[in-house]
C-alpha positions, 0 to 999 in steps of 0.5 A: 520555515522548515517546518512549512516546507515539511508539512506541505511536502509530506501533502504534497506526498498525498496528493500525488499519490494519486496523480497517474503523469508519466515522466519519459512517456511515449508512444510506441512505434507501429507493431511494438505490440506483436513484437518480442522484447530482444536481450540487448534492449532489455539490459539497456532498459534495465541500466536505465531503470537503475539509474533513474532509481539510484539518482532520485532515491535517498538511499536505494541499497539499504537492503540489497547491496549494488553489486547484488542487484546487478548479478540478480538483473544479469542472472535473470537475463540469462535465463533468456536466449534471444528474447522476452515477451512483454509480460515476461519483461514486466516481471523481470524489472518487477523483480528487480524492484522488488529486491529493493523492498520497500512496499511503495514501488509496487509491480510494473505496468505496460501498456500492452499486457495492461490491454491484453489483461483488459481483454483476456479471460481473467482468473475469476476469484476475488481473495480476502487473504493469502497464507502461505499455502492458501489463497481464501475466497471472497467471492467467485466471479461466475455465472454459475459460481462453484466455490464458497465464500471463505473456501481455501484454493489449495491449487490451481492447474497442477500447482499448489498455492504455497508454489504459486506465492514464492514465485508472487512474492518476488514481484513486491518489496516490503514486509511479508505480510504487505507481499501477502495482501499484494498477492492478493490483490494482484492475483488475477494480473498475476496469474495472468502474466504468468501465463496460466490459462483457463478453464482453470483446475482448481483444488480447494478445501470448503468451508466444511473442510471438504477438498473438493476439486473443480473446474472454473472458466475466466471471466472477461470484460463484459463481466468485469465492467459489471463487477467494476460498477458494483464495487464502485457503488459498494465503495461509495456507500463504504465511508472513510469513517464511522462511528458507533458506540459499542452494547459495552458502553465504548466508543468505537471509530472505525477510521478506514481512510485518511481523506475529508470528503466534502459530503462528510468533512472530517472535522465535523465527523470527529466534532459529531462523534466526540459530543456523542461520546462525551453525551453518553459518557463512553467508557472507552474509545477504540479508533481502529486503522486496520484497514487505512491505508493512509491519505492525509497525514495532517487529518491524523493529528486532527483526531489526536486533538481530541483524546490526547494532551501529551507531547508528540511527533508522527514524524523526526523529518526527513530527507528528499533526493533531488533529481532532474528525473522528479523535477520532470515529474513536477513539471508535468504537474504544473497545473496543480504544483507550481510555486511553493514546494516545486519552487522550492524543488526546482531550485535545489541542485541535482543530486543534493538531499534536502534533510529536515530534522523534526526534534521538536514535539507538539502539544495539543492545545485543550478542548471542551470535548477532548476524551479522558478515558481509555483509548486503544488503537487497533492497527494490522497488516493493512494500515500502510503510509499515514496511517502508520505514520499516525500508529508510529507517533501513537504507539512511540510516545504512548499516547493510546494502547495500541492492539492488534498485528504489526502494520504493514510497513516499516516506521522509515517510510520511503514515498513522495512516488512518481512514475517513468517509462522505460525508453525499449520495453515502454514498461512503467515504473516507479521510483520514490525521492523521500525518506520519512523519519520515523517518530523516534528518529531511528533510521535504521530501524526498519520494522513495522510498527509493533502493537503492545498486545498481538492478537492474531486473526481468529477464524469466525470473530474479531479477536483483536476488537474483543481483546480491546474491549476487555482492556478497556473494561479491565481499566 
């Protein structure tokens, strides 16, 4: 029974993921938009956010201590005379938040700001990576685009980049290569909250290795939207899975997302590809999670079916917080959750944690076309949630060799996500009720998964494909 109730919460940890009910939401009052947010009503928004987090997390201090979280809400108050403006108080509770670093939580939203971003001239760079003094172009969003594809932005208005992310990096939790990829994701919300406005001065470095200096206008909406539907129509040709056998004769799965469209459902992907690699006789099989940010959990002991016979675990358990705050949340998802786990939920008492210990491991029953061969897992900094629970089993109970850059969050994994509104700021936050064991069972082991052979990216080649390649050769 214990068992069921674990399975269908760590689904119904997926499926809310990306469910956008707000528990506490409101309306705001007439003119709340042009008005400042005062100190007072701040603070009292800032006790309320620290109680709704303390009563629905399972362990909220594990990083930072309760005394230290409330002398940063009070030192950052201060900086204050009277009043905040409402991006200023987003970036305060995503200050806060992020001092409680877990990578789930994620900045804070608004309403307003989020409307006056729709409408401002917004930063116009798309990033494919951060480090810490450079911001690398993906594309510039332009009419009459200025900058390369992998030129380095060096600074902008004045600042240098490397001052730019110690500031962003304040408003994420997590690991620091997770900060990195979330600046990157956020910059142009960031830059906007930040007060930073165009015509941007932008100093960069080319890919020739030139500095170069220009200046870049915003981009607005009507750009925007045209962007949007460009990248919808990329994301659908972008599958969650592929395969392809390599020139060397390896199998290569490239398993970007843990879902099972009905186009393509994942089982018959996986039964597709496997008759494929067993007809060609695959001398190896690399399944690369570099870019799967997680989904479906289960879906991940699917793929296991067909290359592994040892005994595993992707998880050791876990432990769910009980609170009046996330049976709110259920509530307002009762069309989808009732009955079943919510049932079960509702029923417990407030404050209690539900703890389940998984010590049990689980041995794939054999199939007709399960491989034999080498396997190497390929994981980085973007494989996040189900994923790295998929590469922590893997990479615990060796069930693969696993190459690459150390994931992008911890084996512990705090989730089951759901949102709030702060009652003054009408900010929107986001609290978590669950604890994932990692696949040893160390709670207090809070590292990312470590690959058995680090390989750092290499400008112009796939490094950590390459390495694996000639691990496979070399069997």
């Amino acid at each position: 029974m214990k068992l069921i109730l674990l399975i269908t919460a760590l689904l119904l940890h997926t499926m809310i993921a990306a469910q956008s009910a707000i528990v506490y939401a409101r309306d705001p009052v007439p003119g709340f938009a042009h008005q400042r947010i005062s100190v007072e009503d701040m603070k009292s928004d800032i006790l309320f956010w620290q109680q709704i987090m303390e009563e629905s997390h399972v362990n909220l201090y594990h990083t930072i201590s309760k005394d230290s979280l409330e002398l940063l809400g009070t030192q950052l108050l201060a900086t204050y005379r009277d009043s905040l403006t409402h991006s200023e108080a987003v970036l305060l509770i995503g200050r806060l938040a992020a001092a409680l670093d877990e990578g789930h939580i994620g900045l804070p939203s608004c309403n307003i700001t989020d409307s006056l971003y729709t409408n401002a001239l917004r930063f116009p760079f798309l990033l494919k990576g951060v480090t810490d003094g450079e911001w690398i172009v993906d594309r510039e969003i332009s009419y009459n685009q200025q900058l390369e594809p992998d030129s380095r932005i060096i600074e902008v208005n004045g600042i240098p980049v490397g001052q730019l992310n110690k500031r962003f990096r304040n408003y994420f939790g997590g690991l620091e290569s997770w900060r990195k990829q979330q600046i990157g994701n956020n910059v142009r919300k960031l830059v906007f909250l930040e007060g930073l406005q165009g015509p941007y001065q932008i100093k960069a470095i080319n890919p020739n290795n030139q500095k170069i200096s220009l200046q870049v206008q915003g981009f607005g909406k009507q750009v925007a939207d045209s962007m949007n539907k460009i990248f919808a129509a990329g994301a659908k040709r972008n599958e969650p899975y592929s395969y392809r056998l390599l020139p060397e004769g390896i199998a290569y799965i490239n398993y970007r997302q843990m879902v099972t469209p009905a186009s393509n459902p994942f089982d018959s992907f996986l039964h597709k590809s496997f008759t494929d690699i067993k007809l060609n006789h695959a001398k190896g099989l690399i399944i690369d999670l570099r870019e799967n940010g997680g989904g479906n959990s289960q879906l991940g002991e699917h793929l296991l079916n067909y290359f592994n016979t040892k005994p595993y675990r992707l998880s050791a358990g876990m432990k769910w917080k009980v609170s009046s705050h996330y049976k709110a949340y259920i509530r307002l998802m009762k069309e989808k959750y009732n009955g079943g786990t919510a049932g079960f939920y509702q029923s417990m008492k407030n404050g209690e944690i539900f703890s389940f210990n998984n010590n049990e491991l689980k041995k794939n029953s054999p199939k007709l076309l399960v491989f034999e061969g080498p396997v190497v897992v390929l994981i980085g900094p973007d494989t996040f949630s189900s994923a790295n629970m998929l590469a922590d089993g893997i990479k615990a109970f060796q069930l693969a060799a696993v190459i690459g850059e150390p994931t992008g969050e911890p084996g512990n994994d705090f989730g089951e996500m759901f949102h709030f509104m702060l009652p003054r700021t009408q900010i929107i936050a986001r609290a978590s009720t669950k604890l994932f064991k990692r696949a040893d069972g160390d709670e207090k082991n809070f590292k990312p998964i470590q690959p058995d052979i680090v390989v750092h990216p290499v400008a112009g080649k796939d490094a950590a494909l390459e390495t694996a390649i000639r691990f496979i050769q070399e069997r």
